[in-house]
N, CA and C atoms as an extended XYZ file, in Angstrom:
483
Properties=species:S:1:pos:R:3:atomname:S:1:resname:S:1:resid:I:1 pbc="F F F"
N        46.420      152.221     -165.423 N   UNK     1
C        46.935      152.799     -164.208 CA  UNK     1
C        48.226      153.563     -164.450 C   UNK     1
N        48.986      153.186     -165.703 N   UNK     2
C        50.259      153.860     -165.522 CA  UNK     2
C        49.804      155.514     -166.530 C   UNK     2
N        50.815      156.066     -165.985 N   UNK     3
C        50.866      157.240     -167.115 CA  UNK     3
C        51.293      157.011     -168.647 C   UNK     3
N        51.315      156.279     -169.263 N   UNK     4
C        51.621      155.818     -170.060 CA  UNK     4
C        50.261      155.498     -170.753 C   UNK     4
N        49.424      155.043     -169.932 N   UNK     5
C        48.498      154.144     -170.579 CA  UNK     5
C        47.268      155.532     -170.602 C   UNK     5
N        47.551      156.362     -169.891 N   UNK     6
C        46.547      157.378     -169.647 CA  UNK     6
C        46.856      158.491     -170.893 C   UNK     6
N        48.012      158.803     -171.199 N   UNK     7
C        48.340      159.761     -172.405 CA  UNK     7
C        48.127      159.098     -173.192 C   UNK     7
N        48.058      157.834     -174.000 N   UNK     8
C        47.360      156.730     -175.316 CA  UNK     8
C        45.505      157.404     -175.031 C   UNK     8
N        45.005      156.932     -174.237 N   UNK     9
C        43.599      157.206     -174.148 CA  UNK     9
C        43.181      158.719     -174.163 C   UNK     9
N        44.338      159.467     -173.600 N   UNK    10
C        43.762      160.404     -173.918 CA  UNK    10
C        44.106      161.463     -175.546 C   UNK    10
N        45.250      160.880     -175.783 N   UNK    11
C        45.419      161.621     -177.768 CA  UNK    11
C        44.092      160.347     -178.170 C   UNK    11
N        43.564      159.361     -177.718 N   UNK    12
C        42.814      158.051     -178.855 CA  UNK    12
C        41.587      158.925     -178.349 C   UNK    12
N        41.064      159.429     -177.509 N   UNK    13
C        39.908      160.048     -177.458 CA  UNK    13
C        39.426      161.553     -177.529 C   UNK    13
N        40.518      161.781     -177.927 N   UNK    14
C        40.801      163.564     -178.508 CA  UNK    14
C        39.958      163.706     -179.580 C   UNK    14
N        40.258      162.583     -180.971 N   UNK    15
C        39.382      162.982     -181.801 CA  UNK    15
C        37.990      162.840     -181.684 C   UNK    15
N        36.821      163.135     -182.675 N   UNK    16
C        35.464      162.670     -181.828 CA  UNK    16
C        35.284      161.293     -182.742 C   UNK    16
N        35.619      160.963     -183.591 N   UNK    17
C        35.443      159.555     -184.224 CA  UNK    17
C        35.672      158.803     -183.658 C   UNK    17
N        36.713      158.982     -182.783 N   UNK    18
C        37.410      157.860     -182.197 CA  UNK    18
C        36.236      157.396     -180.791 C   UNK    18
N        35.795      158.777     -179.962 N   UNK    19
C        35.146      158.655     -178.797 CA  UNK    19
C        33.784      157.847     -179.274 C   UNK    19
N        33.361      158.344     -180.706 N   UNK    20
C        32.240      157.237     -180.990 CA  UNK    20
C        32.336      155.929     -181.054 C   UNK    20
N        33.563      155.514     -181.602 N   UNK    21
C        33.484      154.308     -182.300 CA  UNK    21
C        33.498      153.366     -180.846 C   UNK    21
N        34.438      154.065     -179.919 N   UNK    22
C        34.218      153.328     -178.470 CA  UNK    22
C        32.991      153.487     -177.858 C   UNK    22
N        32.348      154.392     -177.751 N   UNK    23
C        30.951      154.402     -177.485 CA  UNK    23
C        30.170      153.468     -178.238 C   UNK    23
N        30.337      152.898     -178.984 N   UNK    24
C        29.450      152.161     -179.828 CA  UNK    24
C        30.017      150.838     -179.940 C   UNK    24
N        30.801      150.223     -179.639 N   UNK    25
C        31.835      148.786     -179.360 CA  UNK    25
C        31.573      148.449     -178.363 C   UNK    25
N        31.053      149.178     -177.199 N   UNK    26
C        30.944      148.305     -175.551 CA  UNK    26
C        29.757      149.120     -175.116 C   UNK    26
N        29.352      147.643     -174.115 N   UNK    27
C        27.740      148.335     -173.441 CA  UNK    27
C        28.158      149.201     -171.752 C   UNK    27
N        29.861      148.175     -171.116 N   UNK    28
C        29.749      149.039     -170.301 CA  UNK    28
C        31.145      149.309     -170.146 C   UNK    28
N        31.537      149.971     -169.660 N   UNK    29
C        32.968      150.750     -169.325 CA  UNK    29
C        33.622      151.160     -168.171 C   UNK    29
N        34.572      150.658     -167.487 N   UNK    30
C        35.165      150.544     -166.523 CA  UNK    30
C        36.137      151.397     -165.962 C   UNK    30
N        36.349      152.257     -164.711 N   UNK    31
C        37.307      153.014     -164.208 CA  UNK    31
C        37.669      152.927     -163.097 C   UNK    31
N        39.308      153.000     -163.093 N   UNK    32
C        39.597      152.760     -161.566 CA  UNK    32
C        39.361      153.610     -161.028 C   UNK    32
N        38.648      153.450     -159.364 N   UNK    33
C        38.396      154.512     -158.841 CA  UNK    33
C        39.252      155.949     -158.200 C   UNK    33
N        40.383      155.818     -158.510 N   UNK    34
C        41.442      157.250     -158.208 CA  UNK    34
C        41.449      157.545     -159.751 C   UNK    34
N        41.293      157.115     -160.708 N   UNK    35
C        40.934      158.164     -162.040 CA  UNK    35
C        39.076      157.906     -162.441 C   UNK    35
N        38.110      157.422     -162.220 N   UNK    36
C        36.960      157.997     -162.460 CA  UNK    36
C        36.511      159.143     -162.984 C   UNK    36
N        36.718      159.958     -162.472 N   UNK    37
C        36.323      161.544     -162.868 CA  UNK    37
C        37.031      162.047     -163.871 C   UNK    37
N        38.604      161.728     -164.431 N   UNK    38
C        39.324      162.318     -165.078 CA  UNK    38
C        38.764      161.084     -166.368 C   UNK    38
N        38.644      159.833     -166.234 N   UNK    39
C        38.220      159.467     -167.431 CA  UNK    39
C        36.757      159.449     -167.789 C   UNK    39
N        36.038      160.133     -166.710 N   UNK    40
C        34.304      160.201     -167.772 CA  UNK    40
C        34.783      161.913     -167.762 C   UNK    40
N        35.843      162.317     -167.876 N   UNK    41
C        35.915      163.729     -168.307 CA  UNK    41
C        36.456      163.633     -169.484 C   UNK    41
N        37.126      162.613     -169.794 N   UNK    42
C        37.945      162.891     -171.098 CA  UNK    42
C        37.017      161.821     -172.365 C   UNK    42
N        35.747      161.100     -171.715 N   UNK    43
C        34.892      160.268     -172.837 CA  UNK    43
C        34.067      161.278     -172.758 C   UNK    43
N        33.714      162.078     -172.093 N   UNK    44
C        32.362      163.307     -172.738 CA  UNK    44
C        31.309      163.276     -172.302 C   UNK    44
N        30.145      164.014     -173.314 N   UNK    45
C        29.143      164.233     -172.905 CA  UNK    45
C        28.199      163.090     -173.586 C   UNK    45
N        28.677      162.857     -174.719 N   UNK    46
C        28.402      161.689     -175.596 CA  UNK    46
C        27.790      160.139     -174.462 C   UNK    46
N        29.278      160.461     -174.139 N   UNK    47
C        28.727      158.599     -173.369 CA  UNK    47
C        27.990      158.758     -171.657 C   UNK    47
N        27.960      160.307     -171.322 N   UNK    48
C        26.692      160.233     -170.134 CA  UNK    48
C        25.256      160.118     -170.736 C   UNK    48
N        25.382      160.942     -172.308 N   UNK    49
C        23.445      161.006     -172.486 CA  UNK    49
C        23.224      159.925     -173.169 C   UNK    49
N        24.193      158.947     -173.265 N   UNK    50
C        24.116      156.982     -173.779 CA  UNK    50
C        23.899      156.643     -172.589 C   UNK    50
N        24.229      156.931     -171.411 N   UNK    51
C        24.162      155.988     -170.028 CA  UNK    51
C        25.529      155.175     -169.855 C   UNK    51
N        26.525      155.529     -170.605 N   UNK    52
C        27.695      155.081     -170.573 CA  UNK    52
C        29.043      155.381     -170.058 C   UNK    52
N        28.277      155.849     -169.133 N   UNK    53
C        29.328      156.804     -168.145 CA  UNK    53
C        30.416      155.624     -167.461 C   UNK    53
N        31.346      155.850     -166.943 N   UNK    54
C        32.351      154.239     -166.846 CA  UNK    54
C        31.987      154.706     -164.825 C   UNK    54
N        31.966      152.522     -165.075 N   UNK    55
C        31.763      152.786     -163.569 CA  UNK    55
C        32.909      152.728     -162.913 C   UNK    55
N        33.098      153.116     -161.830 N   UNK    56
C        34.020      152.655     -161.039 CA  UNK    56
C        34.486      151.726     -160.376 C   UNK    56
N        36.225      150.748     -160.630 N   UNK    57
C        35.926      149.356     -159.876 CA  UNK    57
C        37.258      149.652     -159.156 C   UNK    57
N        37.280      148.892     -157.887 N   UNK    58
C        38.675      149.115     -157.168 CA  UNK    58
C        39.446      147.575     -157.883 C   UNK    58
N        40.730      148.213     -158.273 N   UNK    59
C        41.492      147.508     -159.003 CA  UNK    59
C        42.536      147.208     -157.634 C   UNK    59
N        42.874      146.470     -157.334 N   UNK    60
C        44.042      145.643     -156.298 CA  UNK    60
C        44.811      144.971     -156.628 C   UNK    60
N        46.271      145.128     -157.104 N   UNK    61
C        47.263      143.708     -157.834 CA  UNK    61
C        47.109      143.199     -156.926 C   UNK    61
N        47.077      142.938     -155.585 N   UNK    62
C        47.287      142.134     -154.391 CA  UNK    62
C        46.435      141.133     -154.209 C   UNK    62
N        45.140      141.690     -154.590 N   UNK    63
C        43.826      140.888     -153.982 CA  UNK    63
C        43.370      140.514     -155.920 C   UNK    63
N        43.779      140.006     -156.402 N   UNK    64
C        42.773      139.304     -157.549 CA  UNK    64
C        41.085      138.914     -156.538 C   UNK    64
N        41.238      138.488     -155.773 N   UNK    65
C        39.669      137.423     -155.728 CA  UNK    65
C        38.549      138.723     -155.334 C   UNK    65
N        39.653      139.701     -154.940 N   UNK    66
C        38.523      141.305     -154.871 CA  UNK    66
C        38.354      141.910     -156.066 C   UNK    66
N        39.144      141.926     -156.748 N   UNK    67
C        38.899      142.354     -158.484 CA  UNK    67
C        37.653      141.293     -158.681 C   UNK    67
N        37.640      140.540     -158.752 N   UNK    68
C        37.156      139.291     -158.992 CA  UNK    68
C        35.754      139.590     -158.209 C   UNK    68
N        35.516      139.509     -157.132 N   UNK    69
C        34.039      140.223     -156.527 CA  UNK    69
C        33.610      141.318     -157.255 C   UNK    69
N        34.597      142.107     -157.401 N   UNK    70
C        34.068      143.492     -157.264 CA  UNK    70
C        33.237      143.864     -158.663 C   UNK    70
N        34.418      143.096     -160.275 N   UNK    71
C        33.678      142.740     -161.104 CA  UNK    71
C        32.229      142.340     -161.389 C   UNK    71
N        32.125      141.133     -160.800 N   UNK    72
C        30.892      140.624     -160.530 CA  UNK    72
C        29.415      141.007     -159.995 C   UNK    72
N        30.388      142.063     -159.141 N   UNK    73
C        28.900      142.748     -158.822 CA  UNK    73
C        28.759      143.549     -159.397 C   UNK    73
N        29.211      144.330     -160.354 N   UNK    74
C        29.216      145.499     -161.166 CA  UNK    74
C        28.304      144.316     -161.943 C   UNK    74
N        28.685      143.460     -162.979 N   UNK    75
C        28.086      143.141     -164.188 CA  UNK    75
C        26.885      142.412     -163.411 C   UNK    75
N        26.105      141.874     -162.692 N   UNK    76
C        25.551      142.190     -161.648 CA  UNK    76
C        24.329      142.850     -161.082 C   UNK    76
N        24.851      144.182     -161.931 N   UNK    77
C        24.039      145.168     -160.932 CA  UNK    77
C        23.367      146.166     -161.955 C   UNK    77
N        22.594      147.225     -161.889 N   UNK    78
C        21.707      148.015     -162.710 CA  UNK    78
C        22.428      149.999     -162.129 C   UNK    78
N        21.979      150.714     -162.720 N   UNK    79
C        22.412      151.856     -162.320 CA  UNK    79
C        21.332      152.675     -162.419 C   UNK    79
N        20.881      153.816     -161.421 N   UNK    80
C        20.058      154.513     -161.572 CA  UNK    80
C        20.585      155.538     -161.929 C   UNK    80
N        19.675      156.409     -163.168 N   UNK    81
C        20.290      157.563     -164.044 CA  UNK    81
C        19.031      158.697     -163.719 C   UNK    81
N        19.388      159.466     -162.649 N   UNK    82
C        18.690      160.599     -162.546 CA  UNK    82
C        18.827      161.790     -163.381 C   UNK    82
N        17.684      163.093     -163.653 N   UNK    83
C        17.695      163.511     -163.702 CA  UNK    83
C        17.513      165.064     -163.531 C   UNK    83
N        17.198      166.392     -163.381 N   UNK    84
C        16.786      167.569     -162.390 CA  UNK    84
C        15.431      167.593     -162.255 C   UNK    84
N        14.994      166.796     -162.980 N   UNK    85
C        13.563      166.534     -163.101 CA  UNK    85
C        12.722      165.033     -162.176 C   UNK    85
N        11.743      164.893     -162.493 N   UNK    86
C        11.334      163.892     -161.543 CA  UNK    86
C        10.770      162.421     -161.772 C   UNK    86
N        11.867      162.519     -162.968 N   UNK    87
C        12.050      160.939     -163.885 CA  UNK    87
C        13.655      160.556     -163.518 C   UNK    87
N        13.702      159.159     -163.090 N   UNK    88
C        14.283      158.426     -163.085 CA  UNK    88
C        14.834      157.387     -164.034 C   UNK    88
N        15.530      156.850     -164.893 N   UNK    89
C        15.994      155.717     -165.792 CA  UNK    89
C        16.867      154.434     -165.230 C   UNK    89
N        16.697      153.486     -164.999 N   UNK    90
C        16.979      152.234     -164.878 CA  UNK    90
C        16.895      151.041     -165.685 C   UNK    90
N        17.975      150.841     -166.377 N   UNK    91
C        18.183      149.474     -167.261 CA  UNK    91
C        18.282      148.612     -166.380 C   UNK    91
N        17.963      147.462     -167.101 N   UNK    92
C        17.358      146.421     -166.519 CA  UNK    92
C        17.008      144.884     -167.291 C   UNK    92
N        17.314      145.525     -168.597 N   UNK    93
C        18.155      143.976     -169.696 CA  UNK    93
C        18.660      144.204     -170.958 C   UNK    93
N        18.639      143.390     -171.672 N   UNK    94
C        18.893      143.575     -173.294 CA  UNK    94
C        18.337      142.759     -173.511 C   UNK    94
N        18.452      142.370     -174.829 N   UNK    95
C        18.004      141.397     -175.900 CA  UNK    95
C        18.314      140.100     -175.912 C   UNK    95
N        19.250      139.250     -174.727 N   UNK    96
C        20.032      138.547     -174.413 CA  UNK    96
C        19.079      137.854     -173.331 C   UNK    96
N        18.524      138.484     -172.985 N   UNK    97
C        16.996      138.084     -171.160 CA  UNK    97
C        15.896      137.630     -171.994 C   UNK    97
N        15.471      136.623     -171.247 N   UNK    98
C        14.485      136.120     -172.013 CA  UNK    98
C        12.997      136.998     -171.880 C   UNK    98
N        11.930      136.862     -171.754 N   UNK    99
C        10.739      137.691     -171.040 CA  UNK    99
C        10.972      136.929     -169.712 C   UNK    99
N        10.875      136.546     -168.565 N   UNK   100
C        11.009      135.943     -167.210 CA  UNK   100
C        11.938      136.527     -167.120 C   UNK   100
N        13.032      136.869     -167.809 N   UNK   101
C        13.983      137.279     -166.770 CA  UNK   101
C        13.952      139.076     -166.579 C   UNK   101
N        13.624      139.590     -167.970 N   UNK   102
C        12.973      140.986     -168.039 CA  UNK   102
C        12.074      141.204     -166.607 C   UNK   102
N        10.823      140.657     -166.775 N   UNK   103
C         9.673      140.924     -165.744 CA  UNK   103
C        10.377      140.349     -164.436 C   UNK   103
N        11.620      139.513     -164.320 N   UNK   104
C        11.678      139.905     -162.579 CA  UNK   104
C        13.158      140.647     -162.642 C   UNK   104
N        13.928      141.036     -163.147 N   UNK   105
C        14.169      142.330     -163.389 CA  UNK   105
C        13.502      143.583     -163.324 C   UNK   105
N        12.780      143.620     -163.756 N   UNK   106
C        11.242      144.878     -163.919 CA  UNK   106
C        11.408      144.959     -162.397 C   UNK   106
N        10.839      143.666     -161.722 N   UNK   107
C         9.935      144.091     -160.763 CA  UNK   107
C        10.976      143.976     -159.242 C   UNK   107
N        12.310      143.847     -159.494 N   UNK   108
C        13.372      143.714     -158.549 CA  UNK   108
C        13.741      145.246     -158.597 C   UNK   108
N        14.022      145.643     -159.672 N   UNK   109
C        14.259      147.441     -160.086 CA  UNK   109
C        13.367      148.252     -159.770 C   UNK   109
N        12.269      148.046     -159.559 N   UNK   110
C        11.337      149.059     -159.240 CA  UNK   110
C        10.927      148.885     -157.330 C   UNK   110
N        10.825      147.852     -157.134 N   UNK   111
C        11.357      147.541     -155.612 CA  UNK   111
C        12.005      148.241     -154.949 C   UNK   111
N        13.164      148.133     -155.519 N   UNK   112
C        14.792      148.518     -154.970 CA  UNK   112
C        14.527      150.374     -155.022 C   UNK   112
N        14.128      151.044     -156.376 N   UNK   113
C        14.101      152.225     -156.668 CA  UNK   113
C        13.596      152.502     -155.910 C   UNK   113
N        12.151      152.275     -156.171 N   UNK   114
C        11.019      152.885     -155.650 CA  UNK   114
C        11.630      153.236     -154.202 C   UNK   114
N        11.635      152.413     -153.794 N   UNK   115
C        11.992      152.169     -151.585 CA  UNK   115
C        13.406      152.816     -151.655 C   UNK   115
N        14.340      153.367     -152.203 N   UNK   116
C        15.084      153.932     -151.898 CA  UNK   116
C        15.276      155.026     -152.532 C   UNK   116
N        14.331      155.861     -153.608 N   UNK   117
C        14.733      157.321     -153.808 CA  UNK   117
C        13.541      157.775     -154.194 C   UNK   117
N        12.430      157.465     -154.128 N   UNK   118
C        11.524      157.769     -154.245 CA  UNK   118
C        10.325      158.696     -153.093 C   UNK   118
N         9.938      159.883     -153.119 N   UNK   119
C         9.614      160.398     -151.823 CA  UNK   119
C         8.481      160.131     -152.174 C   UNK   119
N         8.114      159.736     -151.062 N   UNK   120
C         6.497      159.122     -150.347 CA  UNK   120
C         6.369      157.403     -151.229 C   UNK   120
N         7.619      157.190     -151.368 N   UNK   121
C         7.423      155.560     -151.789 CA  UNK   121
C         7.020      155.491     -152.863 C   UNK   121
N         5.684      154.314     -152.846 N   UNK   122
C         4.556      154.400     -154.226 CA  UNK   122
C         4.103      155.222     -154.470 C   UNK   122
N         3.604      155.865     -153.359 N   UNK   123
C         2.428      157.296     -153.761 CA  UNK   123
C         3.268      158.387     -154.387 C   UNK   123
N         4.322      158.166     -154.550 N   UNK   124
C         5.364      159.024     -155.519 CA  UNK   124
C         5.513      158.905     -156.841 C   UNK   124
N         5.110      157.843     -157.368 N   UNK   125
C         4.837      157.344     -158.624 CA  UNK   125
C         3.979      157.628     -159.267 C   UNK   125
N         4.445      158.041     -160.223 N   UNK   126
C         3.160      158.558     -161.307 CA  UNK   126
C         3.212      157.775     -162.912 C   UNK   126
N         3.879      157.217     -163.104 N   UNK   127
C         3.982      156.645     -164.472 CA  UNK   127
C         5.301      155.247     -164.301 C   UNK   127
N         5.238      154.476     -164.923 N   UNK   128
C         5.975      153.605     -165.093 CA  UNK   128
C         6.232      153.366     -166.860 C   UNK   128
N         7.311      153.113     -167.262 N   UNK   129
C         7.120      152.963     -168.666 CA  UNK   129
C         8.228      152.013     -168.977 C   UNK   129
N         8.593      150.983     -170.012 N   UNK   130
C         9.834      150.240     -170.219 CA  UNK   130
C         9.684      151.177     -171.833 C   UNK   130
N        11.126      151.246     -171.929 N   UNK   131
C        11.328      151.529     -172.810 CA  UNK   131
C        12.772      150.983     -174.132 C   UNK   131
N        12.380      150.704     -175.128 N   UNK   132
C        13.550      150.038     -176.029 CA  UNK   132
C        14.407      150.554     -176.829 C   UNK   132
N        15.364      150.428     -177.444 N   UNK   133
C        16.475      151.411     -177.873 CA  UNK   133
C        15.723      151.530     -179.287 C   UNK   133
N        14.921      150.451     -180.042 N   UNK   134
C        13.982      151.146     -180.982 CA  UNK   134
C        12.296      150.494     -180.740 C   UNK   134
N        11.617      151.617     -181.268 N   UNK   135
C        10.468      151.118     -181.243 CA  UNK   135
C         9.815      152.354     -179.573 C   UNK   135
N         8.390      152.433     -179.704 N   UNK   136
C         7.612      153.512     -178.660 CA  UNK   136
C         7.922      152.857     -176.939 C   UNK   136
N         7.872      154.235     -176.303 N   UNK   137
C         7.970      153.523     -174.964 CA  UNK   137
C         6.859      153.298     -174.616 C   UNK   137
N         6.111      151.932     -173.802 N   UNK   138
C         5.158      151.157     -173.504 CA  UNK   138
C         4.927      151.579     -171.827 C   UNK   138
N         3.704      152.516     -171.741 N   UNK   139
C         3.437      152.666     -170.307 CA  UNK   139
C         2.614      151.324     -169.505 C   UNK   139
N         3.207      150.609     -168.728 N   UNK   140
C         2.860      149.427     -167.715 CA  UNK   140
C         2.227      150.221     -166.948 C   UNK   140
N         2.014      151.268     -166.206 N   UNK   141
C         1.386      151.811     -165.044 CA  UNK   141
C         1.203      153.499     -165.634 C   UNK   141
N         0.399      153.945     -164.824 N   UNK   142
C        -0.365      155.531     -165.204 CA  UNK   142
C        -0.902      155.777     -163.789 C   UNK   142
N        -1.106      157.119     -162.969 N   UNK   143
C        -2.190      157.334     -162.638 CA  UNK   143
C        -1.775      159.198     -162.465 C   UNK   143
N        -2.426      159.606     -161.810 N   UNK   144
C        -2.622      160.919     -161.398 CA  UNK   144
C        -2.724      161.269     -160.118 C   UNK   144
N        -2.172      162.456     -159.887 N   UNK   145
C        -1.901      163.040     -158.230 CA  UNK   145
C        -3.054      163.234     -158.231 C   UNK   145
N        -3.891      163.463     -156.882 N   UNK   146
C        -4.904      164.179     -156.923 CA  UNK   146
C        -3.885      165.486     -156.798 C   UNK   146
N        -4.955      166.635     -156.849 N   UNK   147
C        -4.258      167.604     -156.175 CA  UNK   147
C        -5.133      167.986     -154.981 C   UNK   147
N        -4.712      169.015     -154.293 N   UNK   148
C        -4.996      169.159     -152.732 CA  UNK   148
C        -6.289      169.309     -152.579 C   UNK   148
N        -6.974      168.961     -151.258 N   UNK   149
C        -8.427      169.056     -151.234 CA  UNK   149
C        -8.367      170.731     -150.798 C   UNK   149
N        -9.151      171.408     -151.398 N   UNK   150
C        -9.602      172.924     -150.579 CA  UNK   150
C       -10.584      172.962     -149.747 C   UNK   150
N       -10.582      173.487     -148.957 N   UNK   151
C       -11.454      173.261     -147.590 CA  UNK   151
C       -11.853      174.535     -147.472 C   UNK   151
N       -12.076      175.388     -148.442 N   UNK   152
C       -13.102      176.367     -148.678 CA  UNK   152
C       -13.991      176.252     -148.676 C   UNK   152
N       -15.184      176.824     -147.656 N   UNK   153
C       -16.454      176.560     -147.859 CA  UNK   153
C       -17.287      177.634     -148.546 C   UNK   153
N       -17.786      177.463     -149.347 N   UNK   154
C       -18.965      178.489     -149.830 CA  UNK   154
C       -19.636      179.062     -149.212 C   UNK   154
N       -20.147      180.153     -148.715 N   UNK   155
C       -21.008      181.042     -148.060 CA  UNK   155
C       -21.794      181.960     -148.848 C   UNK   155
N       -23.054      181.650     -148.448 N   UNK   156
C       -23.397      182.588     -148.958 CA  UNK   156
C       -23.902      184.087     -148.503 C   UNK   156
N       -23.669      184.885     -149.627 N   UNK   157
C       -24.217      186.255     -149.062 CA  UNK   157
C       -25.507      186.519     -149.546 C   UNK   157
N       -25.888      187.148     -148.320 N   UNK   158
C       -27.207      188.354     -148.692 CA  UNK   158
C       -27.151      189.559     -148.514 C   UNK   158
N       -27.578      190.129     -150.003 N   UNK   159
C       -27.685      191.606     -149.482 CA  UNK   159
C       -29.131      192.051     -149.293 C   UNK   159
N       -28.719      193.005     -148.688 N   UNK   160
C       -30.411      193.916     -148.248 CA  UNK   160
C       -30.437      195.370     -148.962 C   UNK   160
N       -31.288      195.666     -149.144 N   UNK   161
C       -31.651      197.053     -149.839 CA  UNK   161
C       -32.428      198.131     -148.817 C   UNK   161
């Protein structure tokens, strides 16, 4: 919060070694919300196409037990990572979740997504896939739009001579 602490982070993340090595030391990253924007401006482009964009937490000296919530629901919680396109990304564990806790994860995240940014709900869905930081992504669900019915009817002609 002080200026002090903001000119250190920003000569320590000037170089690009440095922005990696922090990109690669933590899974998630934290910003108070009146600097947010100025610090996922000064970590890059690097840690948005990781998904490591820092979230925002309201920091309060006054209120610890709201730091203290507010934490909690962050570590907590999942983030949806859109893109201009019409795929969506949502983490949803690590290596740390057992399988039970993955699959109702899975199926709490796709709930939640689906019903809130998804147009026409399910019928908006076209693929489902989990995917792992190594190894192929595994499609759980598939199907296909139809496309529109044409209501052209065939007629036929006759000619005469």
């Amino acid at each position: 919060r002080s200026r002090e602490g903001r000119g250190t982070l920003t000569l320590s993340l000037f170089r690009f070694e440095y922005r990696r090595e922090l990109l690669n030391s933590y899974d998630l990253f934290l910003a108070d919300k009146p600097t947010r924007f100025e610090v996922a401006k000064m970590t890059g482009r690097k840690f948005w196409l990781k998904r490591k964009v820092p979230v925002p937490i309201t920091l309060d000296d006054h209120n610890l037990t709201q730091v203290e919530n507010n934490l909690q629901q962050i570590l907590n919680s999942t983030y949806v990572y859109s893109t201009e396109g019409p795929c969506l990304s949502v983490r949803v564990g690590d290596t740390n979740h057992t399988a039970e806790e993955l699959g109702a994860n899975i199926r709490h995240a796709l709930a939640a997504t689906v019903n809130k940014l998804v147009t026409g709900k399910w019928n908006g869905v076209t693929s489902i896939v989990v995917r792992t930081r190594r190894g192929p992504p595994i499609p759980i669900y598939h199907t296909t739009l139809e496309p529109p019915s044409s209501s052209s009817s065939s007629s036929s002609s006759s000619s005469s001579s």
